[in-house]
TIVEX-368439 format. One record per residue (C-alpha): residue number from 0; x, y, z. Coordinates in steps of 0.25 Angstrom, whole numbers, plus 5000, padded with zeros to 4 digits. Example, Ala and Ser with C-alpha at 12.3 -4.5 7.8 and 13.67 -1.06 7.14 Angstrom:
2
@seq=0; c1=5049; c2=4982; c3=5031;
@seq=1; c1=5055; c2=4996; c3=5029;
***
This chain:
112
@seq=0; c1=4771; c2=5065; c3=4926;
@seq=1; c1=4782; c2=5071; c3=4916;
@seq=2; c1=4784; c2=5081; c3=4927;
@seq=3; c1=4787; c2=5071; c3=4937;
@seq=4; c1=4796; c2=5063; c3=4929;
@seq=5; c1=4806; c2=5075; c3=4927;
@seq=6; c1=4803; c2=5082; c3=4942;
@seq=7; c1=4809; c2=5067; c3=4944;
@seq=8; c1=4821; c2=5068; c3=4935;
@seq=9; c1=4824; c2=5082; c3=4937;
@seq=10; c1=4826; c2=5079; c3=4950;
@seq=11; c1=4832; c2=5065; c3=4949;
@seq=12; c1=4844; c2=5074; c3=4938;
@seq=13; c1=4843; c2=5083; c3=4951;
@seq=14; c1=4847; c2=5073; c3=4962;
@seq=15; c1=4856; c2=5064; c3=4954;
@seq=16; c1=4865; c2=5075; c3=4951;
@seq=17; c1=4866; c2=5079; c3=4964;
@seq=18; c1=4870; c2=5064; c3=4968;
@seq=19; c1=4880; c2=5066; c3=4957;
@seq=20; c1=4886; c2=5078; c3=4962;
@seq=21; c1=4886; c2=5073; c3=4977;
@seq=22; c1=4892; c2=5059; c3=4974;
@seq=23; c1=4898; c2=5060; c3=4961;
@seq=24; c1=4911; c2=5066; c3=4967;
@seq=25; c1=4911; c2=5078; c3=4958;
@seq=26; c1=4923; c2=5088; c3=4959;
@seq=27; c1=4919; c2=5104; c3=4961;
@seq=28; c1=4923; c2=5112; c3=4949;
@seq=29; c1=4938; c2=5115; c3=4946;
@seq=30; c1=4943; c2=5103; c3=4951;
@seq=31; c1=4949; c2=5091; c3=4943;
@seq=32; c1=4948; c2=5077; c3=4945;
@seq=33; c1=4961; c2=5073; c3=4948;
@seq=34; c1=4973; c2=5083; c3=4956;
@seq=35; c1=4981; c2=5087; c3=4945;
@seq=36; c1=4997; c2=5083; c3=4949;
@seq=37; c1=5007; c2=5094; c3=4949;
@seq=38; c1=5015; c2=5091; c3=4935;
@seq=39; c1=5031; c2=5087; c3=4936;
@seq=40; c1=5039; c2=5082; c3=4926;
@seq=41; c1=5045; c2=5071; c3=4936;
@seq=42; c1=5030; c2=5066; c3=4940;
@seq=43; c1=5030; c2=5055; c3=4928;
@seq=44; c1=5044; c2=5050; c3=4931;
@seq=45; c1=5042; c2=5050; c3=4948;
@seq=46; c1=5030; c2=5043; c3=4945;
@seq=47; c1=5038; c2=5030; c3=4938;
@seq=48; c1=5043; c2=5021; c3=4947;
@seq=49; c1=5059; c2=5018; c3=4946;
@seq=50; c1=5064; c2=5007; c3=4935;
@seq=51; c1=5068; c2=4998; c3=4947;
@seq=52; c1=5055; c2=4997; c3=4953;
@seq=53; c1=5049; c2=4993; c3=4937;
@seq=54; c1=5060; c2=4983; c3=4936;
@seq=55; c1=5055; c2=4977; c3=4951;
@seq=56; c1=5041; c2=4978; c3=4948;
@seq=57; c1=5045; c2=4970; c3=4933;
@seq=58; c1=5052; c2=4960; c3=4941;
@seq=59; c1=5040; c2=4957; c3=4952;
@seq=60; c1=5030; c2=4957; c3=4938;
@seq=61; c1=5038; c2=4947; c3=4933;
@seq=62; c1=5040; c2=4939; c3=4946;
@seq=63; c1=5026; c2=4938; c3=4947;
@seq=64; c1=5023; c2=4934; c3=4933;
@seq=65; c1=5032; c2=4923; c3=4935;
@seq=66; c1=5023; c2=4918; c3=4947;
@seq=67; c1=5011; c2=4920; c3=4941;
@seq=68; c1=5015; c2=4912; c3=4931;
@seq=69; c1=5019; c2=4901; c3=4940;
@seq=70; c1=5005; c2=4903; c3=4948;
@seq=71; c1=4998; c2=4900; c3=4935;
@seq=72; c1=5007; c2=4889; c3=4930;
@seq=73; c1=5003; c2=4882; c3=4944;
@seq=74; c1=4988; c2=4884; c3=4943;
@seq=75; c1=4989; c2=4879; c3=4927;
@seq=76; c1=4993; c2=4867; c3=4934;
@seq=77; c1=4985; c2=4865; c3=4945;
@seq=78; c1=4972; c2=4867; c3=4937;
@seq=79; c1=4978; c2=4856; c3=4927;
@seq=80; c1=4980; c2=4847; c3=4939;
@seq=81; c1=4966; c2=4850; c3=4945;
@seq=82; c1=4952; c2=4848; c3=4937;
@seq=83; c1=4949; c2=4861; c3=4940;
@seq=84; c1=4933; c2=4860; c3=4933;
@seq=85; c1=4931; c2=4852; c3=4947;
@seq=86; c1=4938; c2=4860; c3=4958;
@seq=87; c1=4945; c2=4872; c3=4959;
@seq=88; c1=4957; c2=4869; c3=4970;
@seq=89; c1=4959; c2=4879; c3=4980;
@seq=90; c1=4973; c2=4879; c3=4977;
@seq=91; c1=4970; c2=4883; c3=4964;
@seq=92; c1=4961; c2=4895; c3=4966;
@seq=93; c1=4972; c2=4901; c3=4975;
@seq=94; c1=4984; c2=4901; c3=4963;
@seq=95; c1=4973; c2=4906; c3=4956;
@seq=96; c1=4971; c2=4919; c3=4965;
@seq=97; c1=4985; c2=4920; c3=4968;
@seq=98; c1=4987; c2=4920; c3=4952;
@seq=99; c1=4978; c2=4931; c3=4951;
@seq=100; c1=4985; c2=4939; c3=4962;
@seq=101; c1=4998; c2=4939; c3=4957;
@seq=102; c1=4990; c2=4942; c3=4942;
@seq=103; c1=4985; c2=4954; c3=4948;
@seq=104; c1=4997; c2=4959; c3=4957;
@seq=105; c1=5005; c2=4956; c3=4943;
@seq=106; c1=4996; c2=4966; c3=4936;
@seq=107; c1=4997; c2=4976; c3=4947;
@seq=108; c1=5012; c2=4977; c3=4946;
@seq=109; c1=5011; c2=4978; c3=4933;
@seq=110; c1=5002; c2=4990; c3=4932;
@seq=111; c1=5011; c2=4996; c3=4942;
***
């Protein structure tokens, strides 16, 4: 009985390391993970986009804040207006989303 049970593992150590080494994406030996770039002093400051392109991307950052903050304002009203624990207004569910859209495109350019 003991020699089936470690046939069984023997074999099964056998068999999932082969599925490892088929699947697992492993690299032959001597290469890296990642292409390494070829080192110049100009890489870090090519790489930063121009001072106007910041100042734009400020001024549409803070364009859409300003929206945003109008899209909630809106909703802050229409929920007081509406007794919302009975229905949800369709209407409503839609400034919600697109609040959440602008939300997320705001993060998005701010990340860069």
């Amino acid at each position: 009985m003991l020699r089936g049970r470690r046939a069984f593992l023997g074999w099964f150590v056998v068999a999932w390391s082969s599925v490892g080494a088929l699947f697992g994406g492993q690299r032959p030996l001597g290469q890296s993970p990642r292409p390494e770039r070829p080192k110049d002093d100009d890489a870090p400051t090519s790489m930063q986009p121009p001072k106007a392109a910041l100042k734009e991307n400020e001024k549409d950052i803070k364009k859409d804040i300003e929206k945003l903050f109008q899209l909630a304002s809106e909703l802050k009203a229409e929920v007081e207006k509406t007794d919302s624990s009975v229905v949800l207004s369709l209407p409503l569910l839609r400034k919600a989303e697109e609040i959440e859209k602008l939300a997320r495109e705001i993060k998005n350019r701010a990340k860069g």
